[in-house]
C-alpha positions as CSV (number, residue, x, y, z in Angstrom):
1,X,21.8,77.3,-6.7
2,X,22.9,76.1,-9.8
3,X,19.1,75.5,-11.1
4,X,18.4,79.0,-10.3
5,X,21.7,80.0,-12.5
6,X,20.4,77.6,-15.4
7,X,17.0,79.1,-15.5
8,X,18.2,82.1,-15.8
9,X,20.8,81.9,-18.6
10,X,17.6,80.3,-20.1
11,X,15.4,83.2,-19.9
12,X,18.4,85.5,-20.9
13,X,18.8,83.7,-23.8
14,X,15.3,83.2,-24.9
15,X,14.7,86.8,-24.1
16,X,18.0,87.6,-26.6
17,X,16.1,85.5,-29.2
18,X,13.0,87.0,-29.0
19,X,14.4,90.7,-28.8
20,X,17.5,90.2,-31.5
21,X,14.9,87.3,-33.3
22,X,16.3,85.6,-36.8
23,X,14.5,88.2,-38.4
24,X,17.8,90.7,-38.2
25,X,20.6,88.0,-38.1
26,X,19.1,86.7,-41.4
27,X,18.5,89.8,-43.2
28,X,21.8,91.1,-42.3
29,X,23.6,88.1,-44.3
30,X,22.2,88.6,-47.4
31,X,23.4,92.3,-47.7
32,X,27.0,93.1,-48.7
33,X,27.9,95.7,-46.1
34,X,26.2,96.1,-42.5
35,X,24.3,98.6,-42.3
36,X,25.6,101.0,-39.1
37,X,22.2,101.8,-37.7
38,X,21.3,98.0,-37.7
39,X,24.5,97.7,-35.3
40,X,23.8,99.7,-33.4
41,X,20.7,98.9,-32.1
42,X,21.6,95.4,-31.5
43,X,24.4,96.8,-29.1
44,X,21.6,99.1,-27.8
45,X,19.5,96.2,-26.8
46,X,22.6,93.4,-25.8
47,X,24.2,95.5,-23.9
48,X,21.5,96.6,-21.2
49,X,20.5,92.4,-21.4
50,X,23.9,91.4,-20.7
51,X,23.8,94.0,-17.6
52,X,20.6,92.9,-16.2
53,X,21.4,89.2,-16.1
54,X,24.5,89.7,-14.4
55,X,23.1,91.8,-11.6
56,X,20.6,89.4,-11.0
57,X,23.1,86.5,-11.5
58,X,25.6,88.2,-8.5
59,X,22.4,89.0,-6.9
60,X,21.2,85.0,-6.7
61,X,25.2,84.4,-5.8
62,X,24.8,87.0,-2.9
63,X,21.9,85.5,-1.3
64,X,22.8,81.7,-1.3
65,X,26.1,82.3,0.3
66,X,27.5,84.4,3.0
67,X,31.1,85.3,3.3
68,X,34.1,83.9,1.2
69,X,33.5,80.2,0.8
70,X,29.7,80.2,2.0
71,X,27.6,78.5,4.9
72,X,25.6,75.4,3.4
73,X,22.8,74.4,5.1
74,X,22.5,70.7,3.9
75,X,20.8,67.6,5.3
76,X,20.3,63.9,4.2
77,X,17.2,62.3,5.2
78,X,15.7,58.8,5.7
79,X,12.9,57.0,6.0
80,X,13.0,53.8,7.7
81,X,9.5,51.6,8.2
82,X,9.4,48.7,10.6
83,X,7.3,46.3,8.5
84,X,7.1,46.3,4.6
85,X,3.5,46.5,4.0
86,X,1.0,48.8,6.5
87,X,4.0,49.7,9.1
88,X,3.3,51.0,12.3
89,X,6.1,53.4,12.9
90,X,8.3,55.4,10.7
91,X,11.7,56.6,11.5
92,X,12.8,59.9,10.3
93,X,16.8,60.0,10.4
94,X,18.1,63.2,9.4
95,X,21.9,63.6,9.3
96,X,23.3,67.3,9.2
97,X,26.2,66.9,6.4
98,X,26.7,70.8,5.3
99,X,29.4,72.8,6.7
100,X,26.9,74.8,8.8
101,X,24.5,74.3,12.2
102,X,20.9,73.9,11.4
103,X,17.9,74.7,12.9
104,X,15.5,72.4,12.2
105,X,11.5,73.5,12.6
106,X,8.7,70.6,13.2
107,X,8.9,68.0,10.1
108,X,5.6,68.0,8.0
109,X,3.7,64.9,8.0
110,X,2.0,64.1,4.3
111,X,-0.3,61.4,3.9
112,X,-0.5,61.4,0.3
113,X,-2.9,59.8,-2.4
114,X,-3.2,60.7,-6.0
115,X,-5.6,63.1,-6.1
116,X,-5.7,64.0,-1.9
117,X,-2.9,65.2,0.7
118,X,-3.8,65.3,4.3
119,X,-0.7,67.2,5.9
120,X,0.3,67.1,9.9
121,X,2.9,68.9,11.3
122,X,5.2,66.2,14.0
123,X,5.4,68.3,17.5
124,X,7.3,65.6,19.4
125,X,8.0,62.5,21.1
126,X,5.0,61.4,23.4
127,X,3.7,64.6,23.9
128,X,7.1,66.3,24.7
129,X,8.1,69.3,22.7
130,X,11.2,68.7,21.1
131,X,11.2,71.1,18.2
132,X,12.8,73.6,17.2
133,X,15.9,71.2,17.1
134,X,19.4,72.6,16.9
135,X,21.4,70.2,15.1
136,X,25.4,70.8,14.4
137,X,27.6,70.0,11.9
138,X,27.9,66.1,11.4
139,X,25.3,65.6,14.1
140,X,22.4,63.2,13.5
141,X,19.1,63.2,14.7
142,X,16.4,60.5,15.1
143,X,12.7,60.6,15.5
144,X,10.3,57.8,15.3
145,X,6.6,58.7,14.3
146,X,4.3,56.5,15.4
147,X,1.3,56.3,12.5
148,X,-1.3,54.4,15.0
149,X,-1.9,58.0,16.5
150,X,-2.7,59.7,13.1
151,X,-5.0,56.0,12.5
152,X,-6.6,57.2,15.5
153,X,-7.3,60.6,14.5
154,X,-8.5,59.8,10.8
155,X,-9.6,56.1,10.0
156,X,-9.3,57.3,6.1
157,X,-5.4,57.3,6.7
158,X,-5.0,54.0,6.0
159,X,-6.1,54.2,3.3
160,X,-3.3,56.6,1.9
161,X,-0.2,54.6,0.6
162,X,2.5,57.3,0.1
163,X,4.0,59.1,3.1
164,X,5.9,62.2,2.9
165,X,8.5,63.9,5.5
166,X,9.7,67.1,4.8
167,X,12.0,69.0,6.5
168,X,12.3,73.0,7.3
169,X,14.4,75.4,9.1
170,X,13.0,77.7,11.6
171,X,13.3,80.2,8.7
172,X,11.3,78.5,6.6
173,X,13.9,77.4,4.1
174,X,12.8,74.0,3.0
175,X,16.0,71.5,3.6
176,X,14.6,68.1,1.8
177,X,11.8,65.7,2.0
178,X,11.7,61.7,1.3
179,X,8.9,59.6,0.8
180,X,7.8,55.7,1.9
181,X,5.5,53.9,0.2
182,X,3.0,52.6,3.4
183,X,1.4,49.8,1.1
184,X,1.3,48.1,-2.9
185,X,-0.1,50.4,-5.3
186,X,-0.5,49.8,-9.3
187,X,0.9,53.0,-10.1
188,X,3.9,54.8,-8.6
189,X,3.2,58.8,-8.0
């Protein structure tokens, strides 16, 4: 939320530059009065800015919450591999910590290089449908991904040494991701 708030006291303020510009502020220190027209078409143009970014501001407020003090919807993850180097399973641990139930959706799979992705959604646990997954407040939940089957599907695989998990809500609101490095590379991406 706050990101979203920055960004946009950015723009309003680069927008404000570009409209009011040095050109003006400059100019208007060299004279010995003001003139009144000059005035008043700065107010003309700050004013309506000034408007805009609130709206959009209480707008951005609006959506992220809902009633006084706000539902969060907020979730730690982690990865936790069995061997160091080339593991065979990965355990995805997510741990609701917002002061709101969650909904989780099937975790996305990424198989990452530098220049490739090879993304799999994560249905289950041995073929048993397990997702979506209601978890409560201060609930945690455990799932452990065995990579031998994705081996099995796609020999190449291996050959990928970063492995994403990201997490969504049966919304689609995207709740976090965290990544495991599945072997030594020479640069970290």
């Amino acid at each position: 939320m706050h990101r979203g708030i920055n960004k946009q006291m950015k723009g309003f303020f680069v927008v404000l530059f570009l409209f009011a510009g040095p050109g003006p502020l400059l100019s208007s220190q060299n004279e010995i009065r003001p003139e009144g027209h000059k005035l008043l078409w700065l107010l003309v143009l700050l004013v309506p800015l000034v408007l805009v970014s609130f709206v959009f501001l209480f707008k951005e407020i609006r959506k992220s919450t809902s009633g006084f003090f706000g539902k969060k919807e907020k979730i730690e993850l982690s990865l936790v591999k069995d061997r160091m180097h080339y593991p065979d399973t990965v355990i995805l641990i997510v741990r609701n910590v917002g002061n709101s139930d969650v909904d989780i959706d099937r975790p996305l799979l990424v198989f990452d290089t530098f220049w490739m992705k090879r993304k799999f959604r994560v249905k289950g646990i041995q073929n048993a449908r397990i997702y979506p997954y209601y978890l409560a407040k201060g609930e945690t939940h455990q799932l452990k991904i065995d990579l031998n089957g994705f081996y099995q599907h796609d020999h190449s695989l291996k050959k990928y040494p970063k492995t994403t998990v990201i997490v969504y809500t049966v919304q689609g609101k995207r709740l976090g991701s965290k990544s495991v490095y599945l072997r030594n590379t020479l640069f970290k991406f």
